[in-house]
C-alpha positions in Angstrom: 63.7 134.6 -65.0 63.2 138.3 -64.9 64.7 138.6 -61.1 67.8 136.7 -62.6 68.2 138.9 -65.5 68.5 142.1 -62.6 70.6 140.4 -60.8 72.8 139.5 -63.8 72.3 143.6 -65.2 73.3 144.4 -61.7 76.4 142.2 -61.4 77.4 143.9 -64.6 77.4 147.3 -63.5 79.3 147.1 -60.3 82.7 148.5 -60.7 85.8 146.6 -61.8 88.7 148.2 -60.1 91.2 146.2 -61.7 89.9 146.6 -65.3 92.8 149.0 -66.4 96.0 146.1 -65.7 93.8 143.2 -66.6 93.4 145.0 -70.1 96.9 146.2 -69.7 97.9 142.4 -68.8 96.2 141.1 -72.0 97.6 143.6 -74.7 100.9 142.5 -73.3 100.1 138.8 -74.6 101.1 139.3 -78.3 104.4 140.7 -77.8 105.9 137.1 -77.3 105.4 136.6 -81.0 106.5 140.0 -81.8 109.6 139.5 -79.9 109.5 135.9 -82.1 109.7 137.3 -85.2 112.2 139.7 -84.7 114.6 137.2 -83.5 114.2 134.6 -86.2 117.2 137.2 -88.3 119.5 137.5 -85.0 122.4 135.3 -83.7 120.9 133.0 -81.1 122.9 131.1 -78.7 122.1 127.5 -76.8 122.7 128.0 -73.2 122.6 123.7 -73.3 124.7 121.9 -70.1 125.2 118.4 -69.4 122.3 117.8 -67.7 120.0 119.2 -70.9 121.7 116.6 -73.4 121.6 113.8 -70.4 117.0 114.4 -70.3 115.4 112.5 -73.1 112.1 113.4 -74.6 109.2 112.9 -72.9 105.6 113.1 -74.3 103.7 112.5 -71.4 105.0 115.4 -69.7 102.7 117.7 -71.7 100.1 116.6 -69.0 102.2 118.5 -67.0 103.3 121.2 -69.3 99.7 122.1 -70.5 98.2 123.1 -67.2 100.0 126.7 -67.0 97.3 127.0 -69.6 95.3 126.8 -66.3 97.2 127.1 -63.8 98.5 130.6 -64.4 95.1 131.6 -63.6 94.7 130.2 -60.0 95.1 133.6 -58.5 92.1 134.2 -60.6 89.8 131.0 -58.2 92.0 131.6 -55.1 92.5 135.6 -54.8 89.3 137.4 -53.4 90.9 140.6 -52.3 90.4 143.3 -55.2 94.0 144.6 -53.8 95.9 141.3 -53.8 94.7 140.8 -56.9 95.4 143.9 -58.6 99.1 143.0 -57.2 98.9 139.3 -58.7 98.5 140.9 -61.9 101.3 143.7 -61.6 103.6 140.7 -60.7 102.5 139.2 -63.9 103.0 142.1 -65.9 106.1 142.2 -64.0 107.3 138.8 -65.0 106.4 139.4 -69.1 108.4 142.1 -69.3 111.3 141.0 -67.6 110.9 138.0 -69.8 110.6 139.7 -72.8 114.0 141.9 -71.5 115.7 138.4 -71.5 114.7 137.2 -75.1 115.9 140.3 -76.9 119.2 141.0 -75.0 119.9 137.0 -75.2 118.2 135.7 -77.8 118.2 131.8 -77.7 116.8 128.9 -79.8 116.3 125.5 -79.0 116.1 122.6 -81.5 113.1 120.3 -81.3 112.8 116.4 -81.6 112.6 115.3 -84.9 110.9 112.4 -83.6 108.5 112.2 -80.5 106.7 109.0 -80.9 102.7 108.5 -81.2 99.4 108.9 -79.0 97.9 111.4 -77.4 100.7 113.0 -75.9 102.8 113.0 -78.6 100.3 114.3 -80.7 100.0 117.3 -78.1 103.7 117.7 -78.2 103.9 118.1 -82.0 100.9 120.5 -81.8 102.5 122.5 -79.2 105.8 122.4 -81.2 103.7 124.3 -84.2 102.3 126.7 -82.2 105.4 128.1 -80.3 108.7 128.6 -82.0 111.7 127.4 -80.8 112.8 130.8 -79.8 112.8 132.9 -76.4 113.9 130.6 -74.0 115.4 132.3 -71.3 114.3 132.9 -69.2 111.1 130.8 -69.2 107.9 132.9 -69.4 106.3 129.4 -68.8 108.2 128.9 -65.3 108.0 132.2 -64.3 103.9 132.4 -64.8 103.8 128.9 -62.8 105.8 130.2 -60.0 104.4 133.7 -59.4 100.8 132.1 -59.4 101.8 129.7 -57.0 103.9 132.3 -54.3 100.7 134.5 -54.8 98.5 132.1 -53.8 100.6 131.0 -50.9 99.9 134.4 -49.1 96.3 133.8 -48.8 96.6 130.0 -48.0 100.2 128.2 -47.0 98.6 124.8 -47.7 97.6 125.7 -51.4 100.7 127.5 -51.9 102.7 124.3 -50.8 100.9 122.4 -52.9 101.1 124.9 -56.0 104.4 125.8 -55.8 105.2 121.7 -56.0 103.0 122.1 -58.9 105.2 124.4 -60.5 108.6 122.6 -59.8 106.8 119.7 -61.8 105.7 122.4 -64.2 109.3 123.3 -64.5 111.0 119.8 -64.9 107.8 119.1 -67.9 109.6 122.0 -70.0 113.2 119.9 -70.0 111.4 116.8 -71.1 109.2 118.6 -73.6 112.7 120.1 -75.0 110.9 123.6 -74.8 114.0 124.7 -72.1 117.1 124.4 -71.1 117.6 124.2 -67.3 119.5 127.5 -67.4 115.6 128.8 -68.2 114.0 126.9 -65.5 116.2 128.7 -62.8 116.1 131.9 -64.4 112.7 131.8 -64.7 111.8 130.9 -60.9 114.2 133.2 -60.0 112.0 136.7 -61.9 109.3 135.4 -60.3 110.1 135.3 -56.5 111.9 138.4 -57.2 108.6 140.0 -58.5 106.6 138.3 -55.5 109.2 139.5 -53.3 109.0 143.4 -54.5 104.9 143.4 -55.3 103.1 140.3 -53.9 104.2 139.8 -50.2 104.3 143.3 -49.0 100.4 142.7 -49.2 99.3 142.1 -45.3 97.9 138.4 -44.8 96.0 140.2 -41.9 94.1 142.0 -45.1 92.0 138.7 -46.1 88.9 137.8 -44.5 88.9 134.1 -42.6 86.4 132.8 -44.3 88.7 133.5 -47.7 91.5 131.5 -46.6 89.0 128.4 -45.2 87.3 128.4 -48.6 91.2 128.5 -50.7 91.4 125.0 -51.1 88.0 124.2 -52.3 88.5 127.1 -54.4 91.6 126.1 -55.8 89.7 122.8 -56.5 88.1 124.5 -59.5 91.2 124.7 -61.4 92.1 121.4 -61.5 88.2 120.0 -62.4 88.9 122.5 -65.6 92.4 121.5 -66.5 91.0 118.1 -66.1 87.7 118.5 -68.4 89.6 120.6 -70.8 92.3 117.1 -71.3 89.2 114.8 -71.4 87.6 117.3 -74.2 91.3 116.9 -75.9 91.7 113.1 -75.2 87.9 112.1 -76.6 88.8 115.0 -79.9 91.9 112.8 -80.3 90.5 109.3 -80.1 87.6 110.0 -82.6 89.6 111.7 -85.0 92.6 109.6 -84.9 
């Protein structure tokens, strides 16, 4: 017990090079609701096509939709170089505050179901629908967080980042059905994130990560979805006993 306590108070003091943007990273977190608030009073336009009135609601998307709660963090089980990762969460930084550009200079609103059905994922729907206003919506902070974590992950492992990057088209389609975007945000929202992998992510050299790094990616990456999928059974089993 005593060996594992020094090896725990050892672990603790070894340096964290990339304390100073993961803090920065999480102070940026409230300025969503900031950026809320302030638009509530200001004209807000409905960037809606054709193809947004044409998608119906869809409850069981929020499967889909809730993983970025998760998935944003892949980088996080994937990522082992301290330098890649420092860049993972510059391009996140990156992507906030290009998002948070877009809902002040074009503030947006988009009207929610009235009606959504029952069950579990409905229920999760309405719950989401209280926590997040109907405001900043383009582009979509949600997209743009999928899509930068899955690009990033692609340069240490192509099969991961294949496989993530489908992940975050479905991500992407799960915010038209959940009525949280318009498609206008889903393409706008892809589109800040390659361009932030494009300027800080992939000038990182893949010859920089160590073999056994990439071998170990997908088991890695494996992790994720065991959470995601524990945190829905935790929600599903809340659900059922409480009605």
């Amino acid at each position: 017990m005593k060996s594992r306590l020094l090896a725990i108070a050892d672990w603790l003091r070894q340096p964290a090079p990339n304390a100073v943007p993961a803090i920065v990273l999480a102070l940026m977190m409230p300025g969503y609701h900031v950026i809320v608030a302030i638009n509530r009073g200001r004209p807000v336009s409905m960037p809606e096509l054709a193809l947004d009135r044409a998608i119906p609601v869809g409850p069981a998307w929020m499967l889909a939709y809730g993983s970025i709660w998760v998935f944003a963090f892949l980088p996080v089980f994937v990522v082992r170089q301290p330098g890649l990762r420092r860049r993972a969460m510059l391009a996140a930084m990156a992507v906030i505050a290009a998002s948070y550009a877009g809902f002040l200079v074009y503030p947006t609103v988009l009207p929610r179901a009235e009606a959504v059905g029952g069950g579990f994922f409905a229920k999760s729907l309405e719950v989401n629908y209280s926590l997040d206003p109907p405001y900043n919506c383009f582009p979509s902070l949600h997209v743009a967080w999928a899509f930068v974590a899955a690009l990033t992950c692609h340069r240490v492992h192509r099969g991961v980042g294949l496989v993530a990057l489908l992940w975050a088209a479905i991500i992407g389609v799960s915010t038209l059905y959940t009525k949280q975007h318009y498609v206008l945000d889903v393409v706008a929202g892809a589109a800040v994130a390659y361009a932030a992998y494009l300027v800080i992510v992939r000038p990182y050299p893949r010859a920089g990560m160590a073999d056994v790094d990439r071998l170990l990616a997908p088991k890695r990456a494996l992790w994720a979805l065991w959470l995601y999928a524990g945190i829905v059974a935790v929600l599903w089993i809340r659900f059922v006993v409480t009605g």
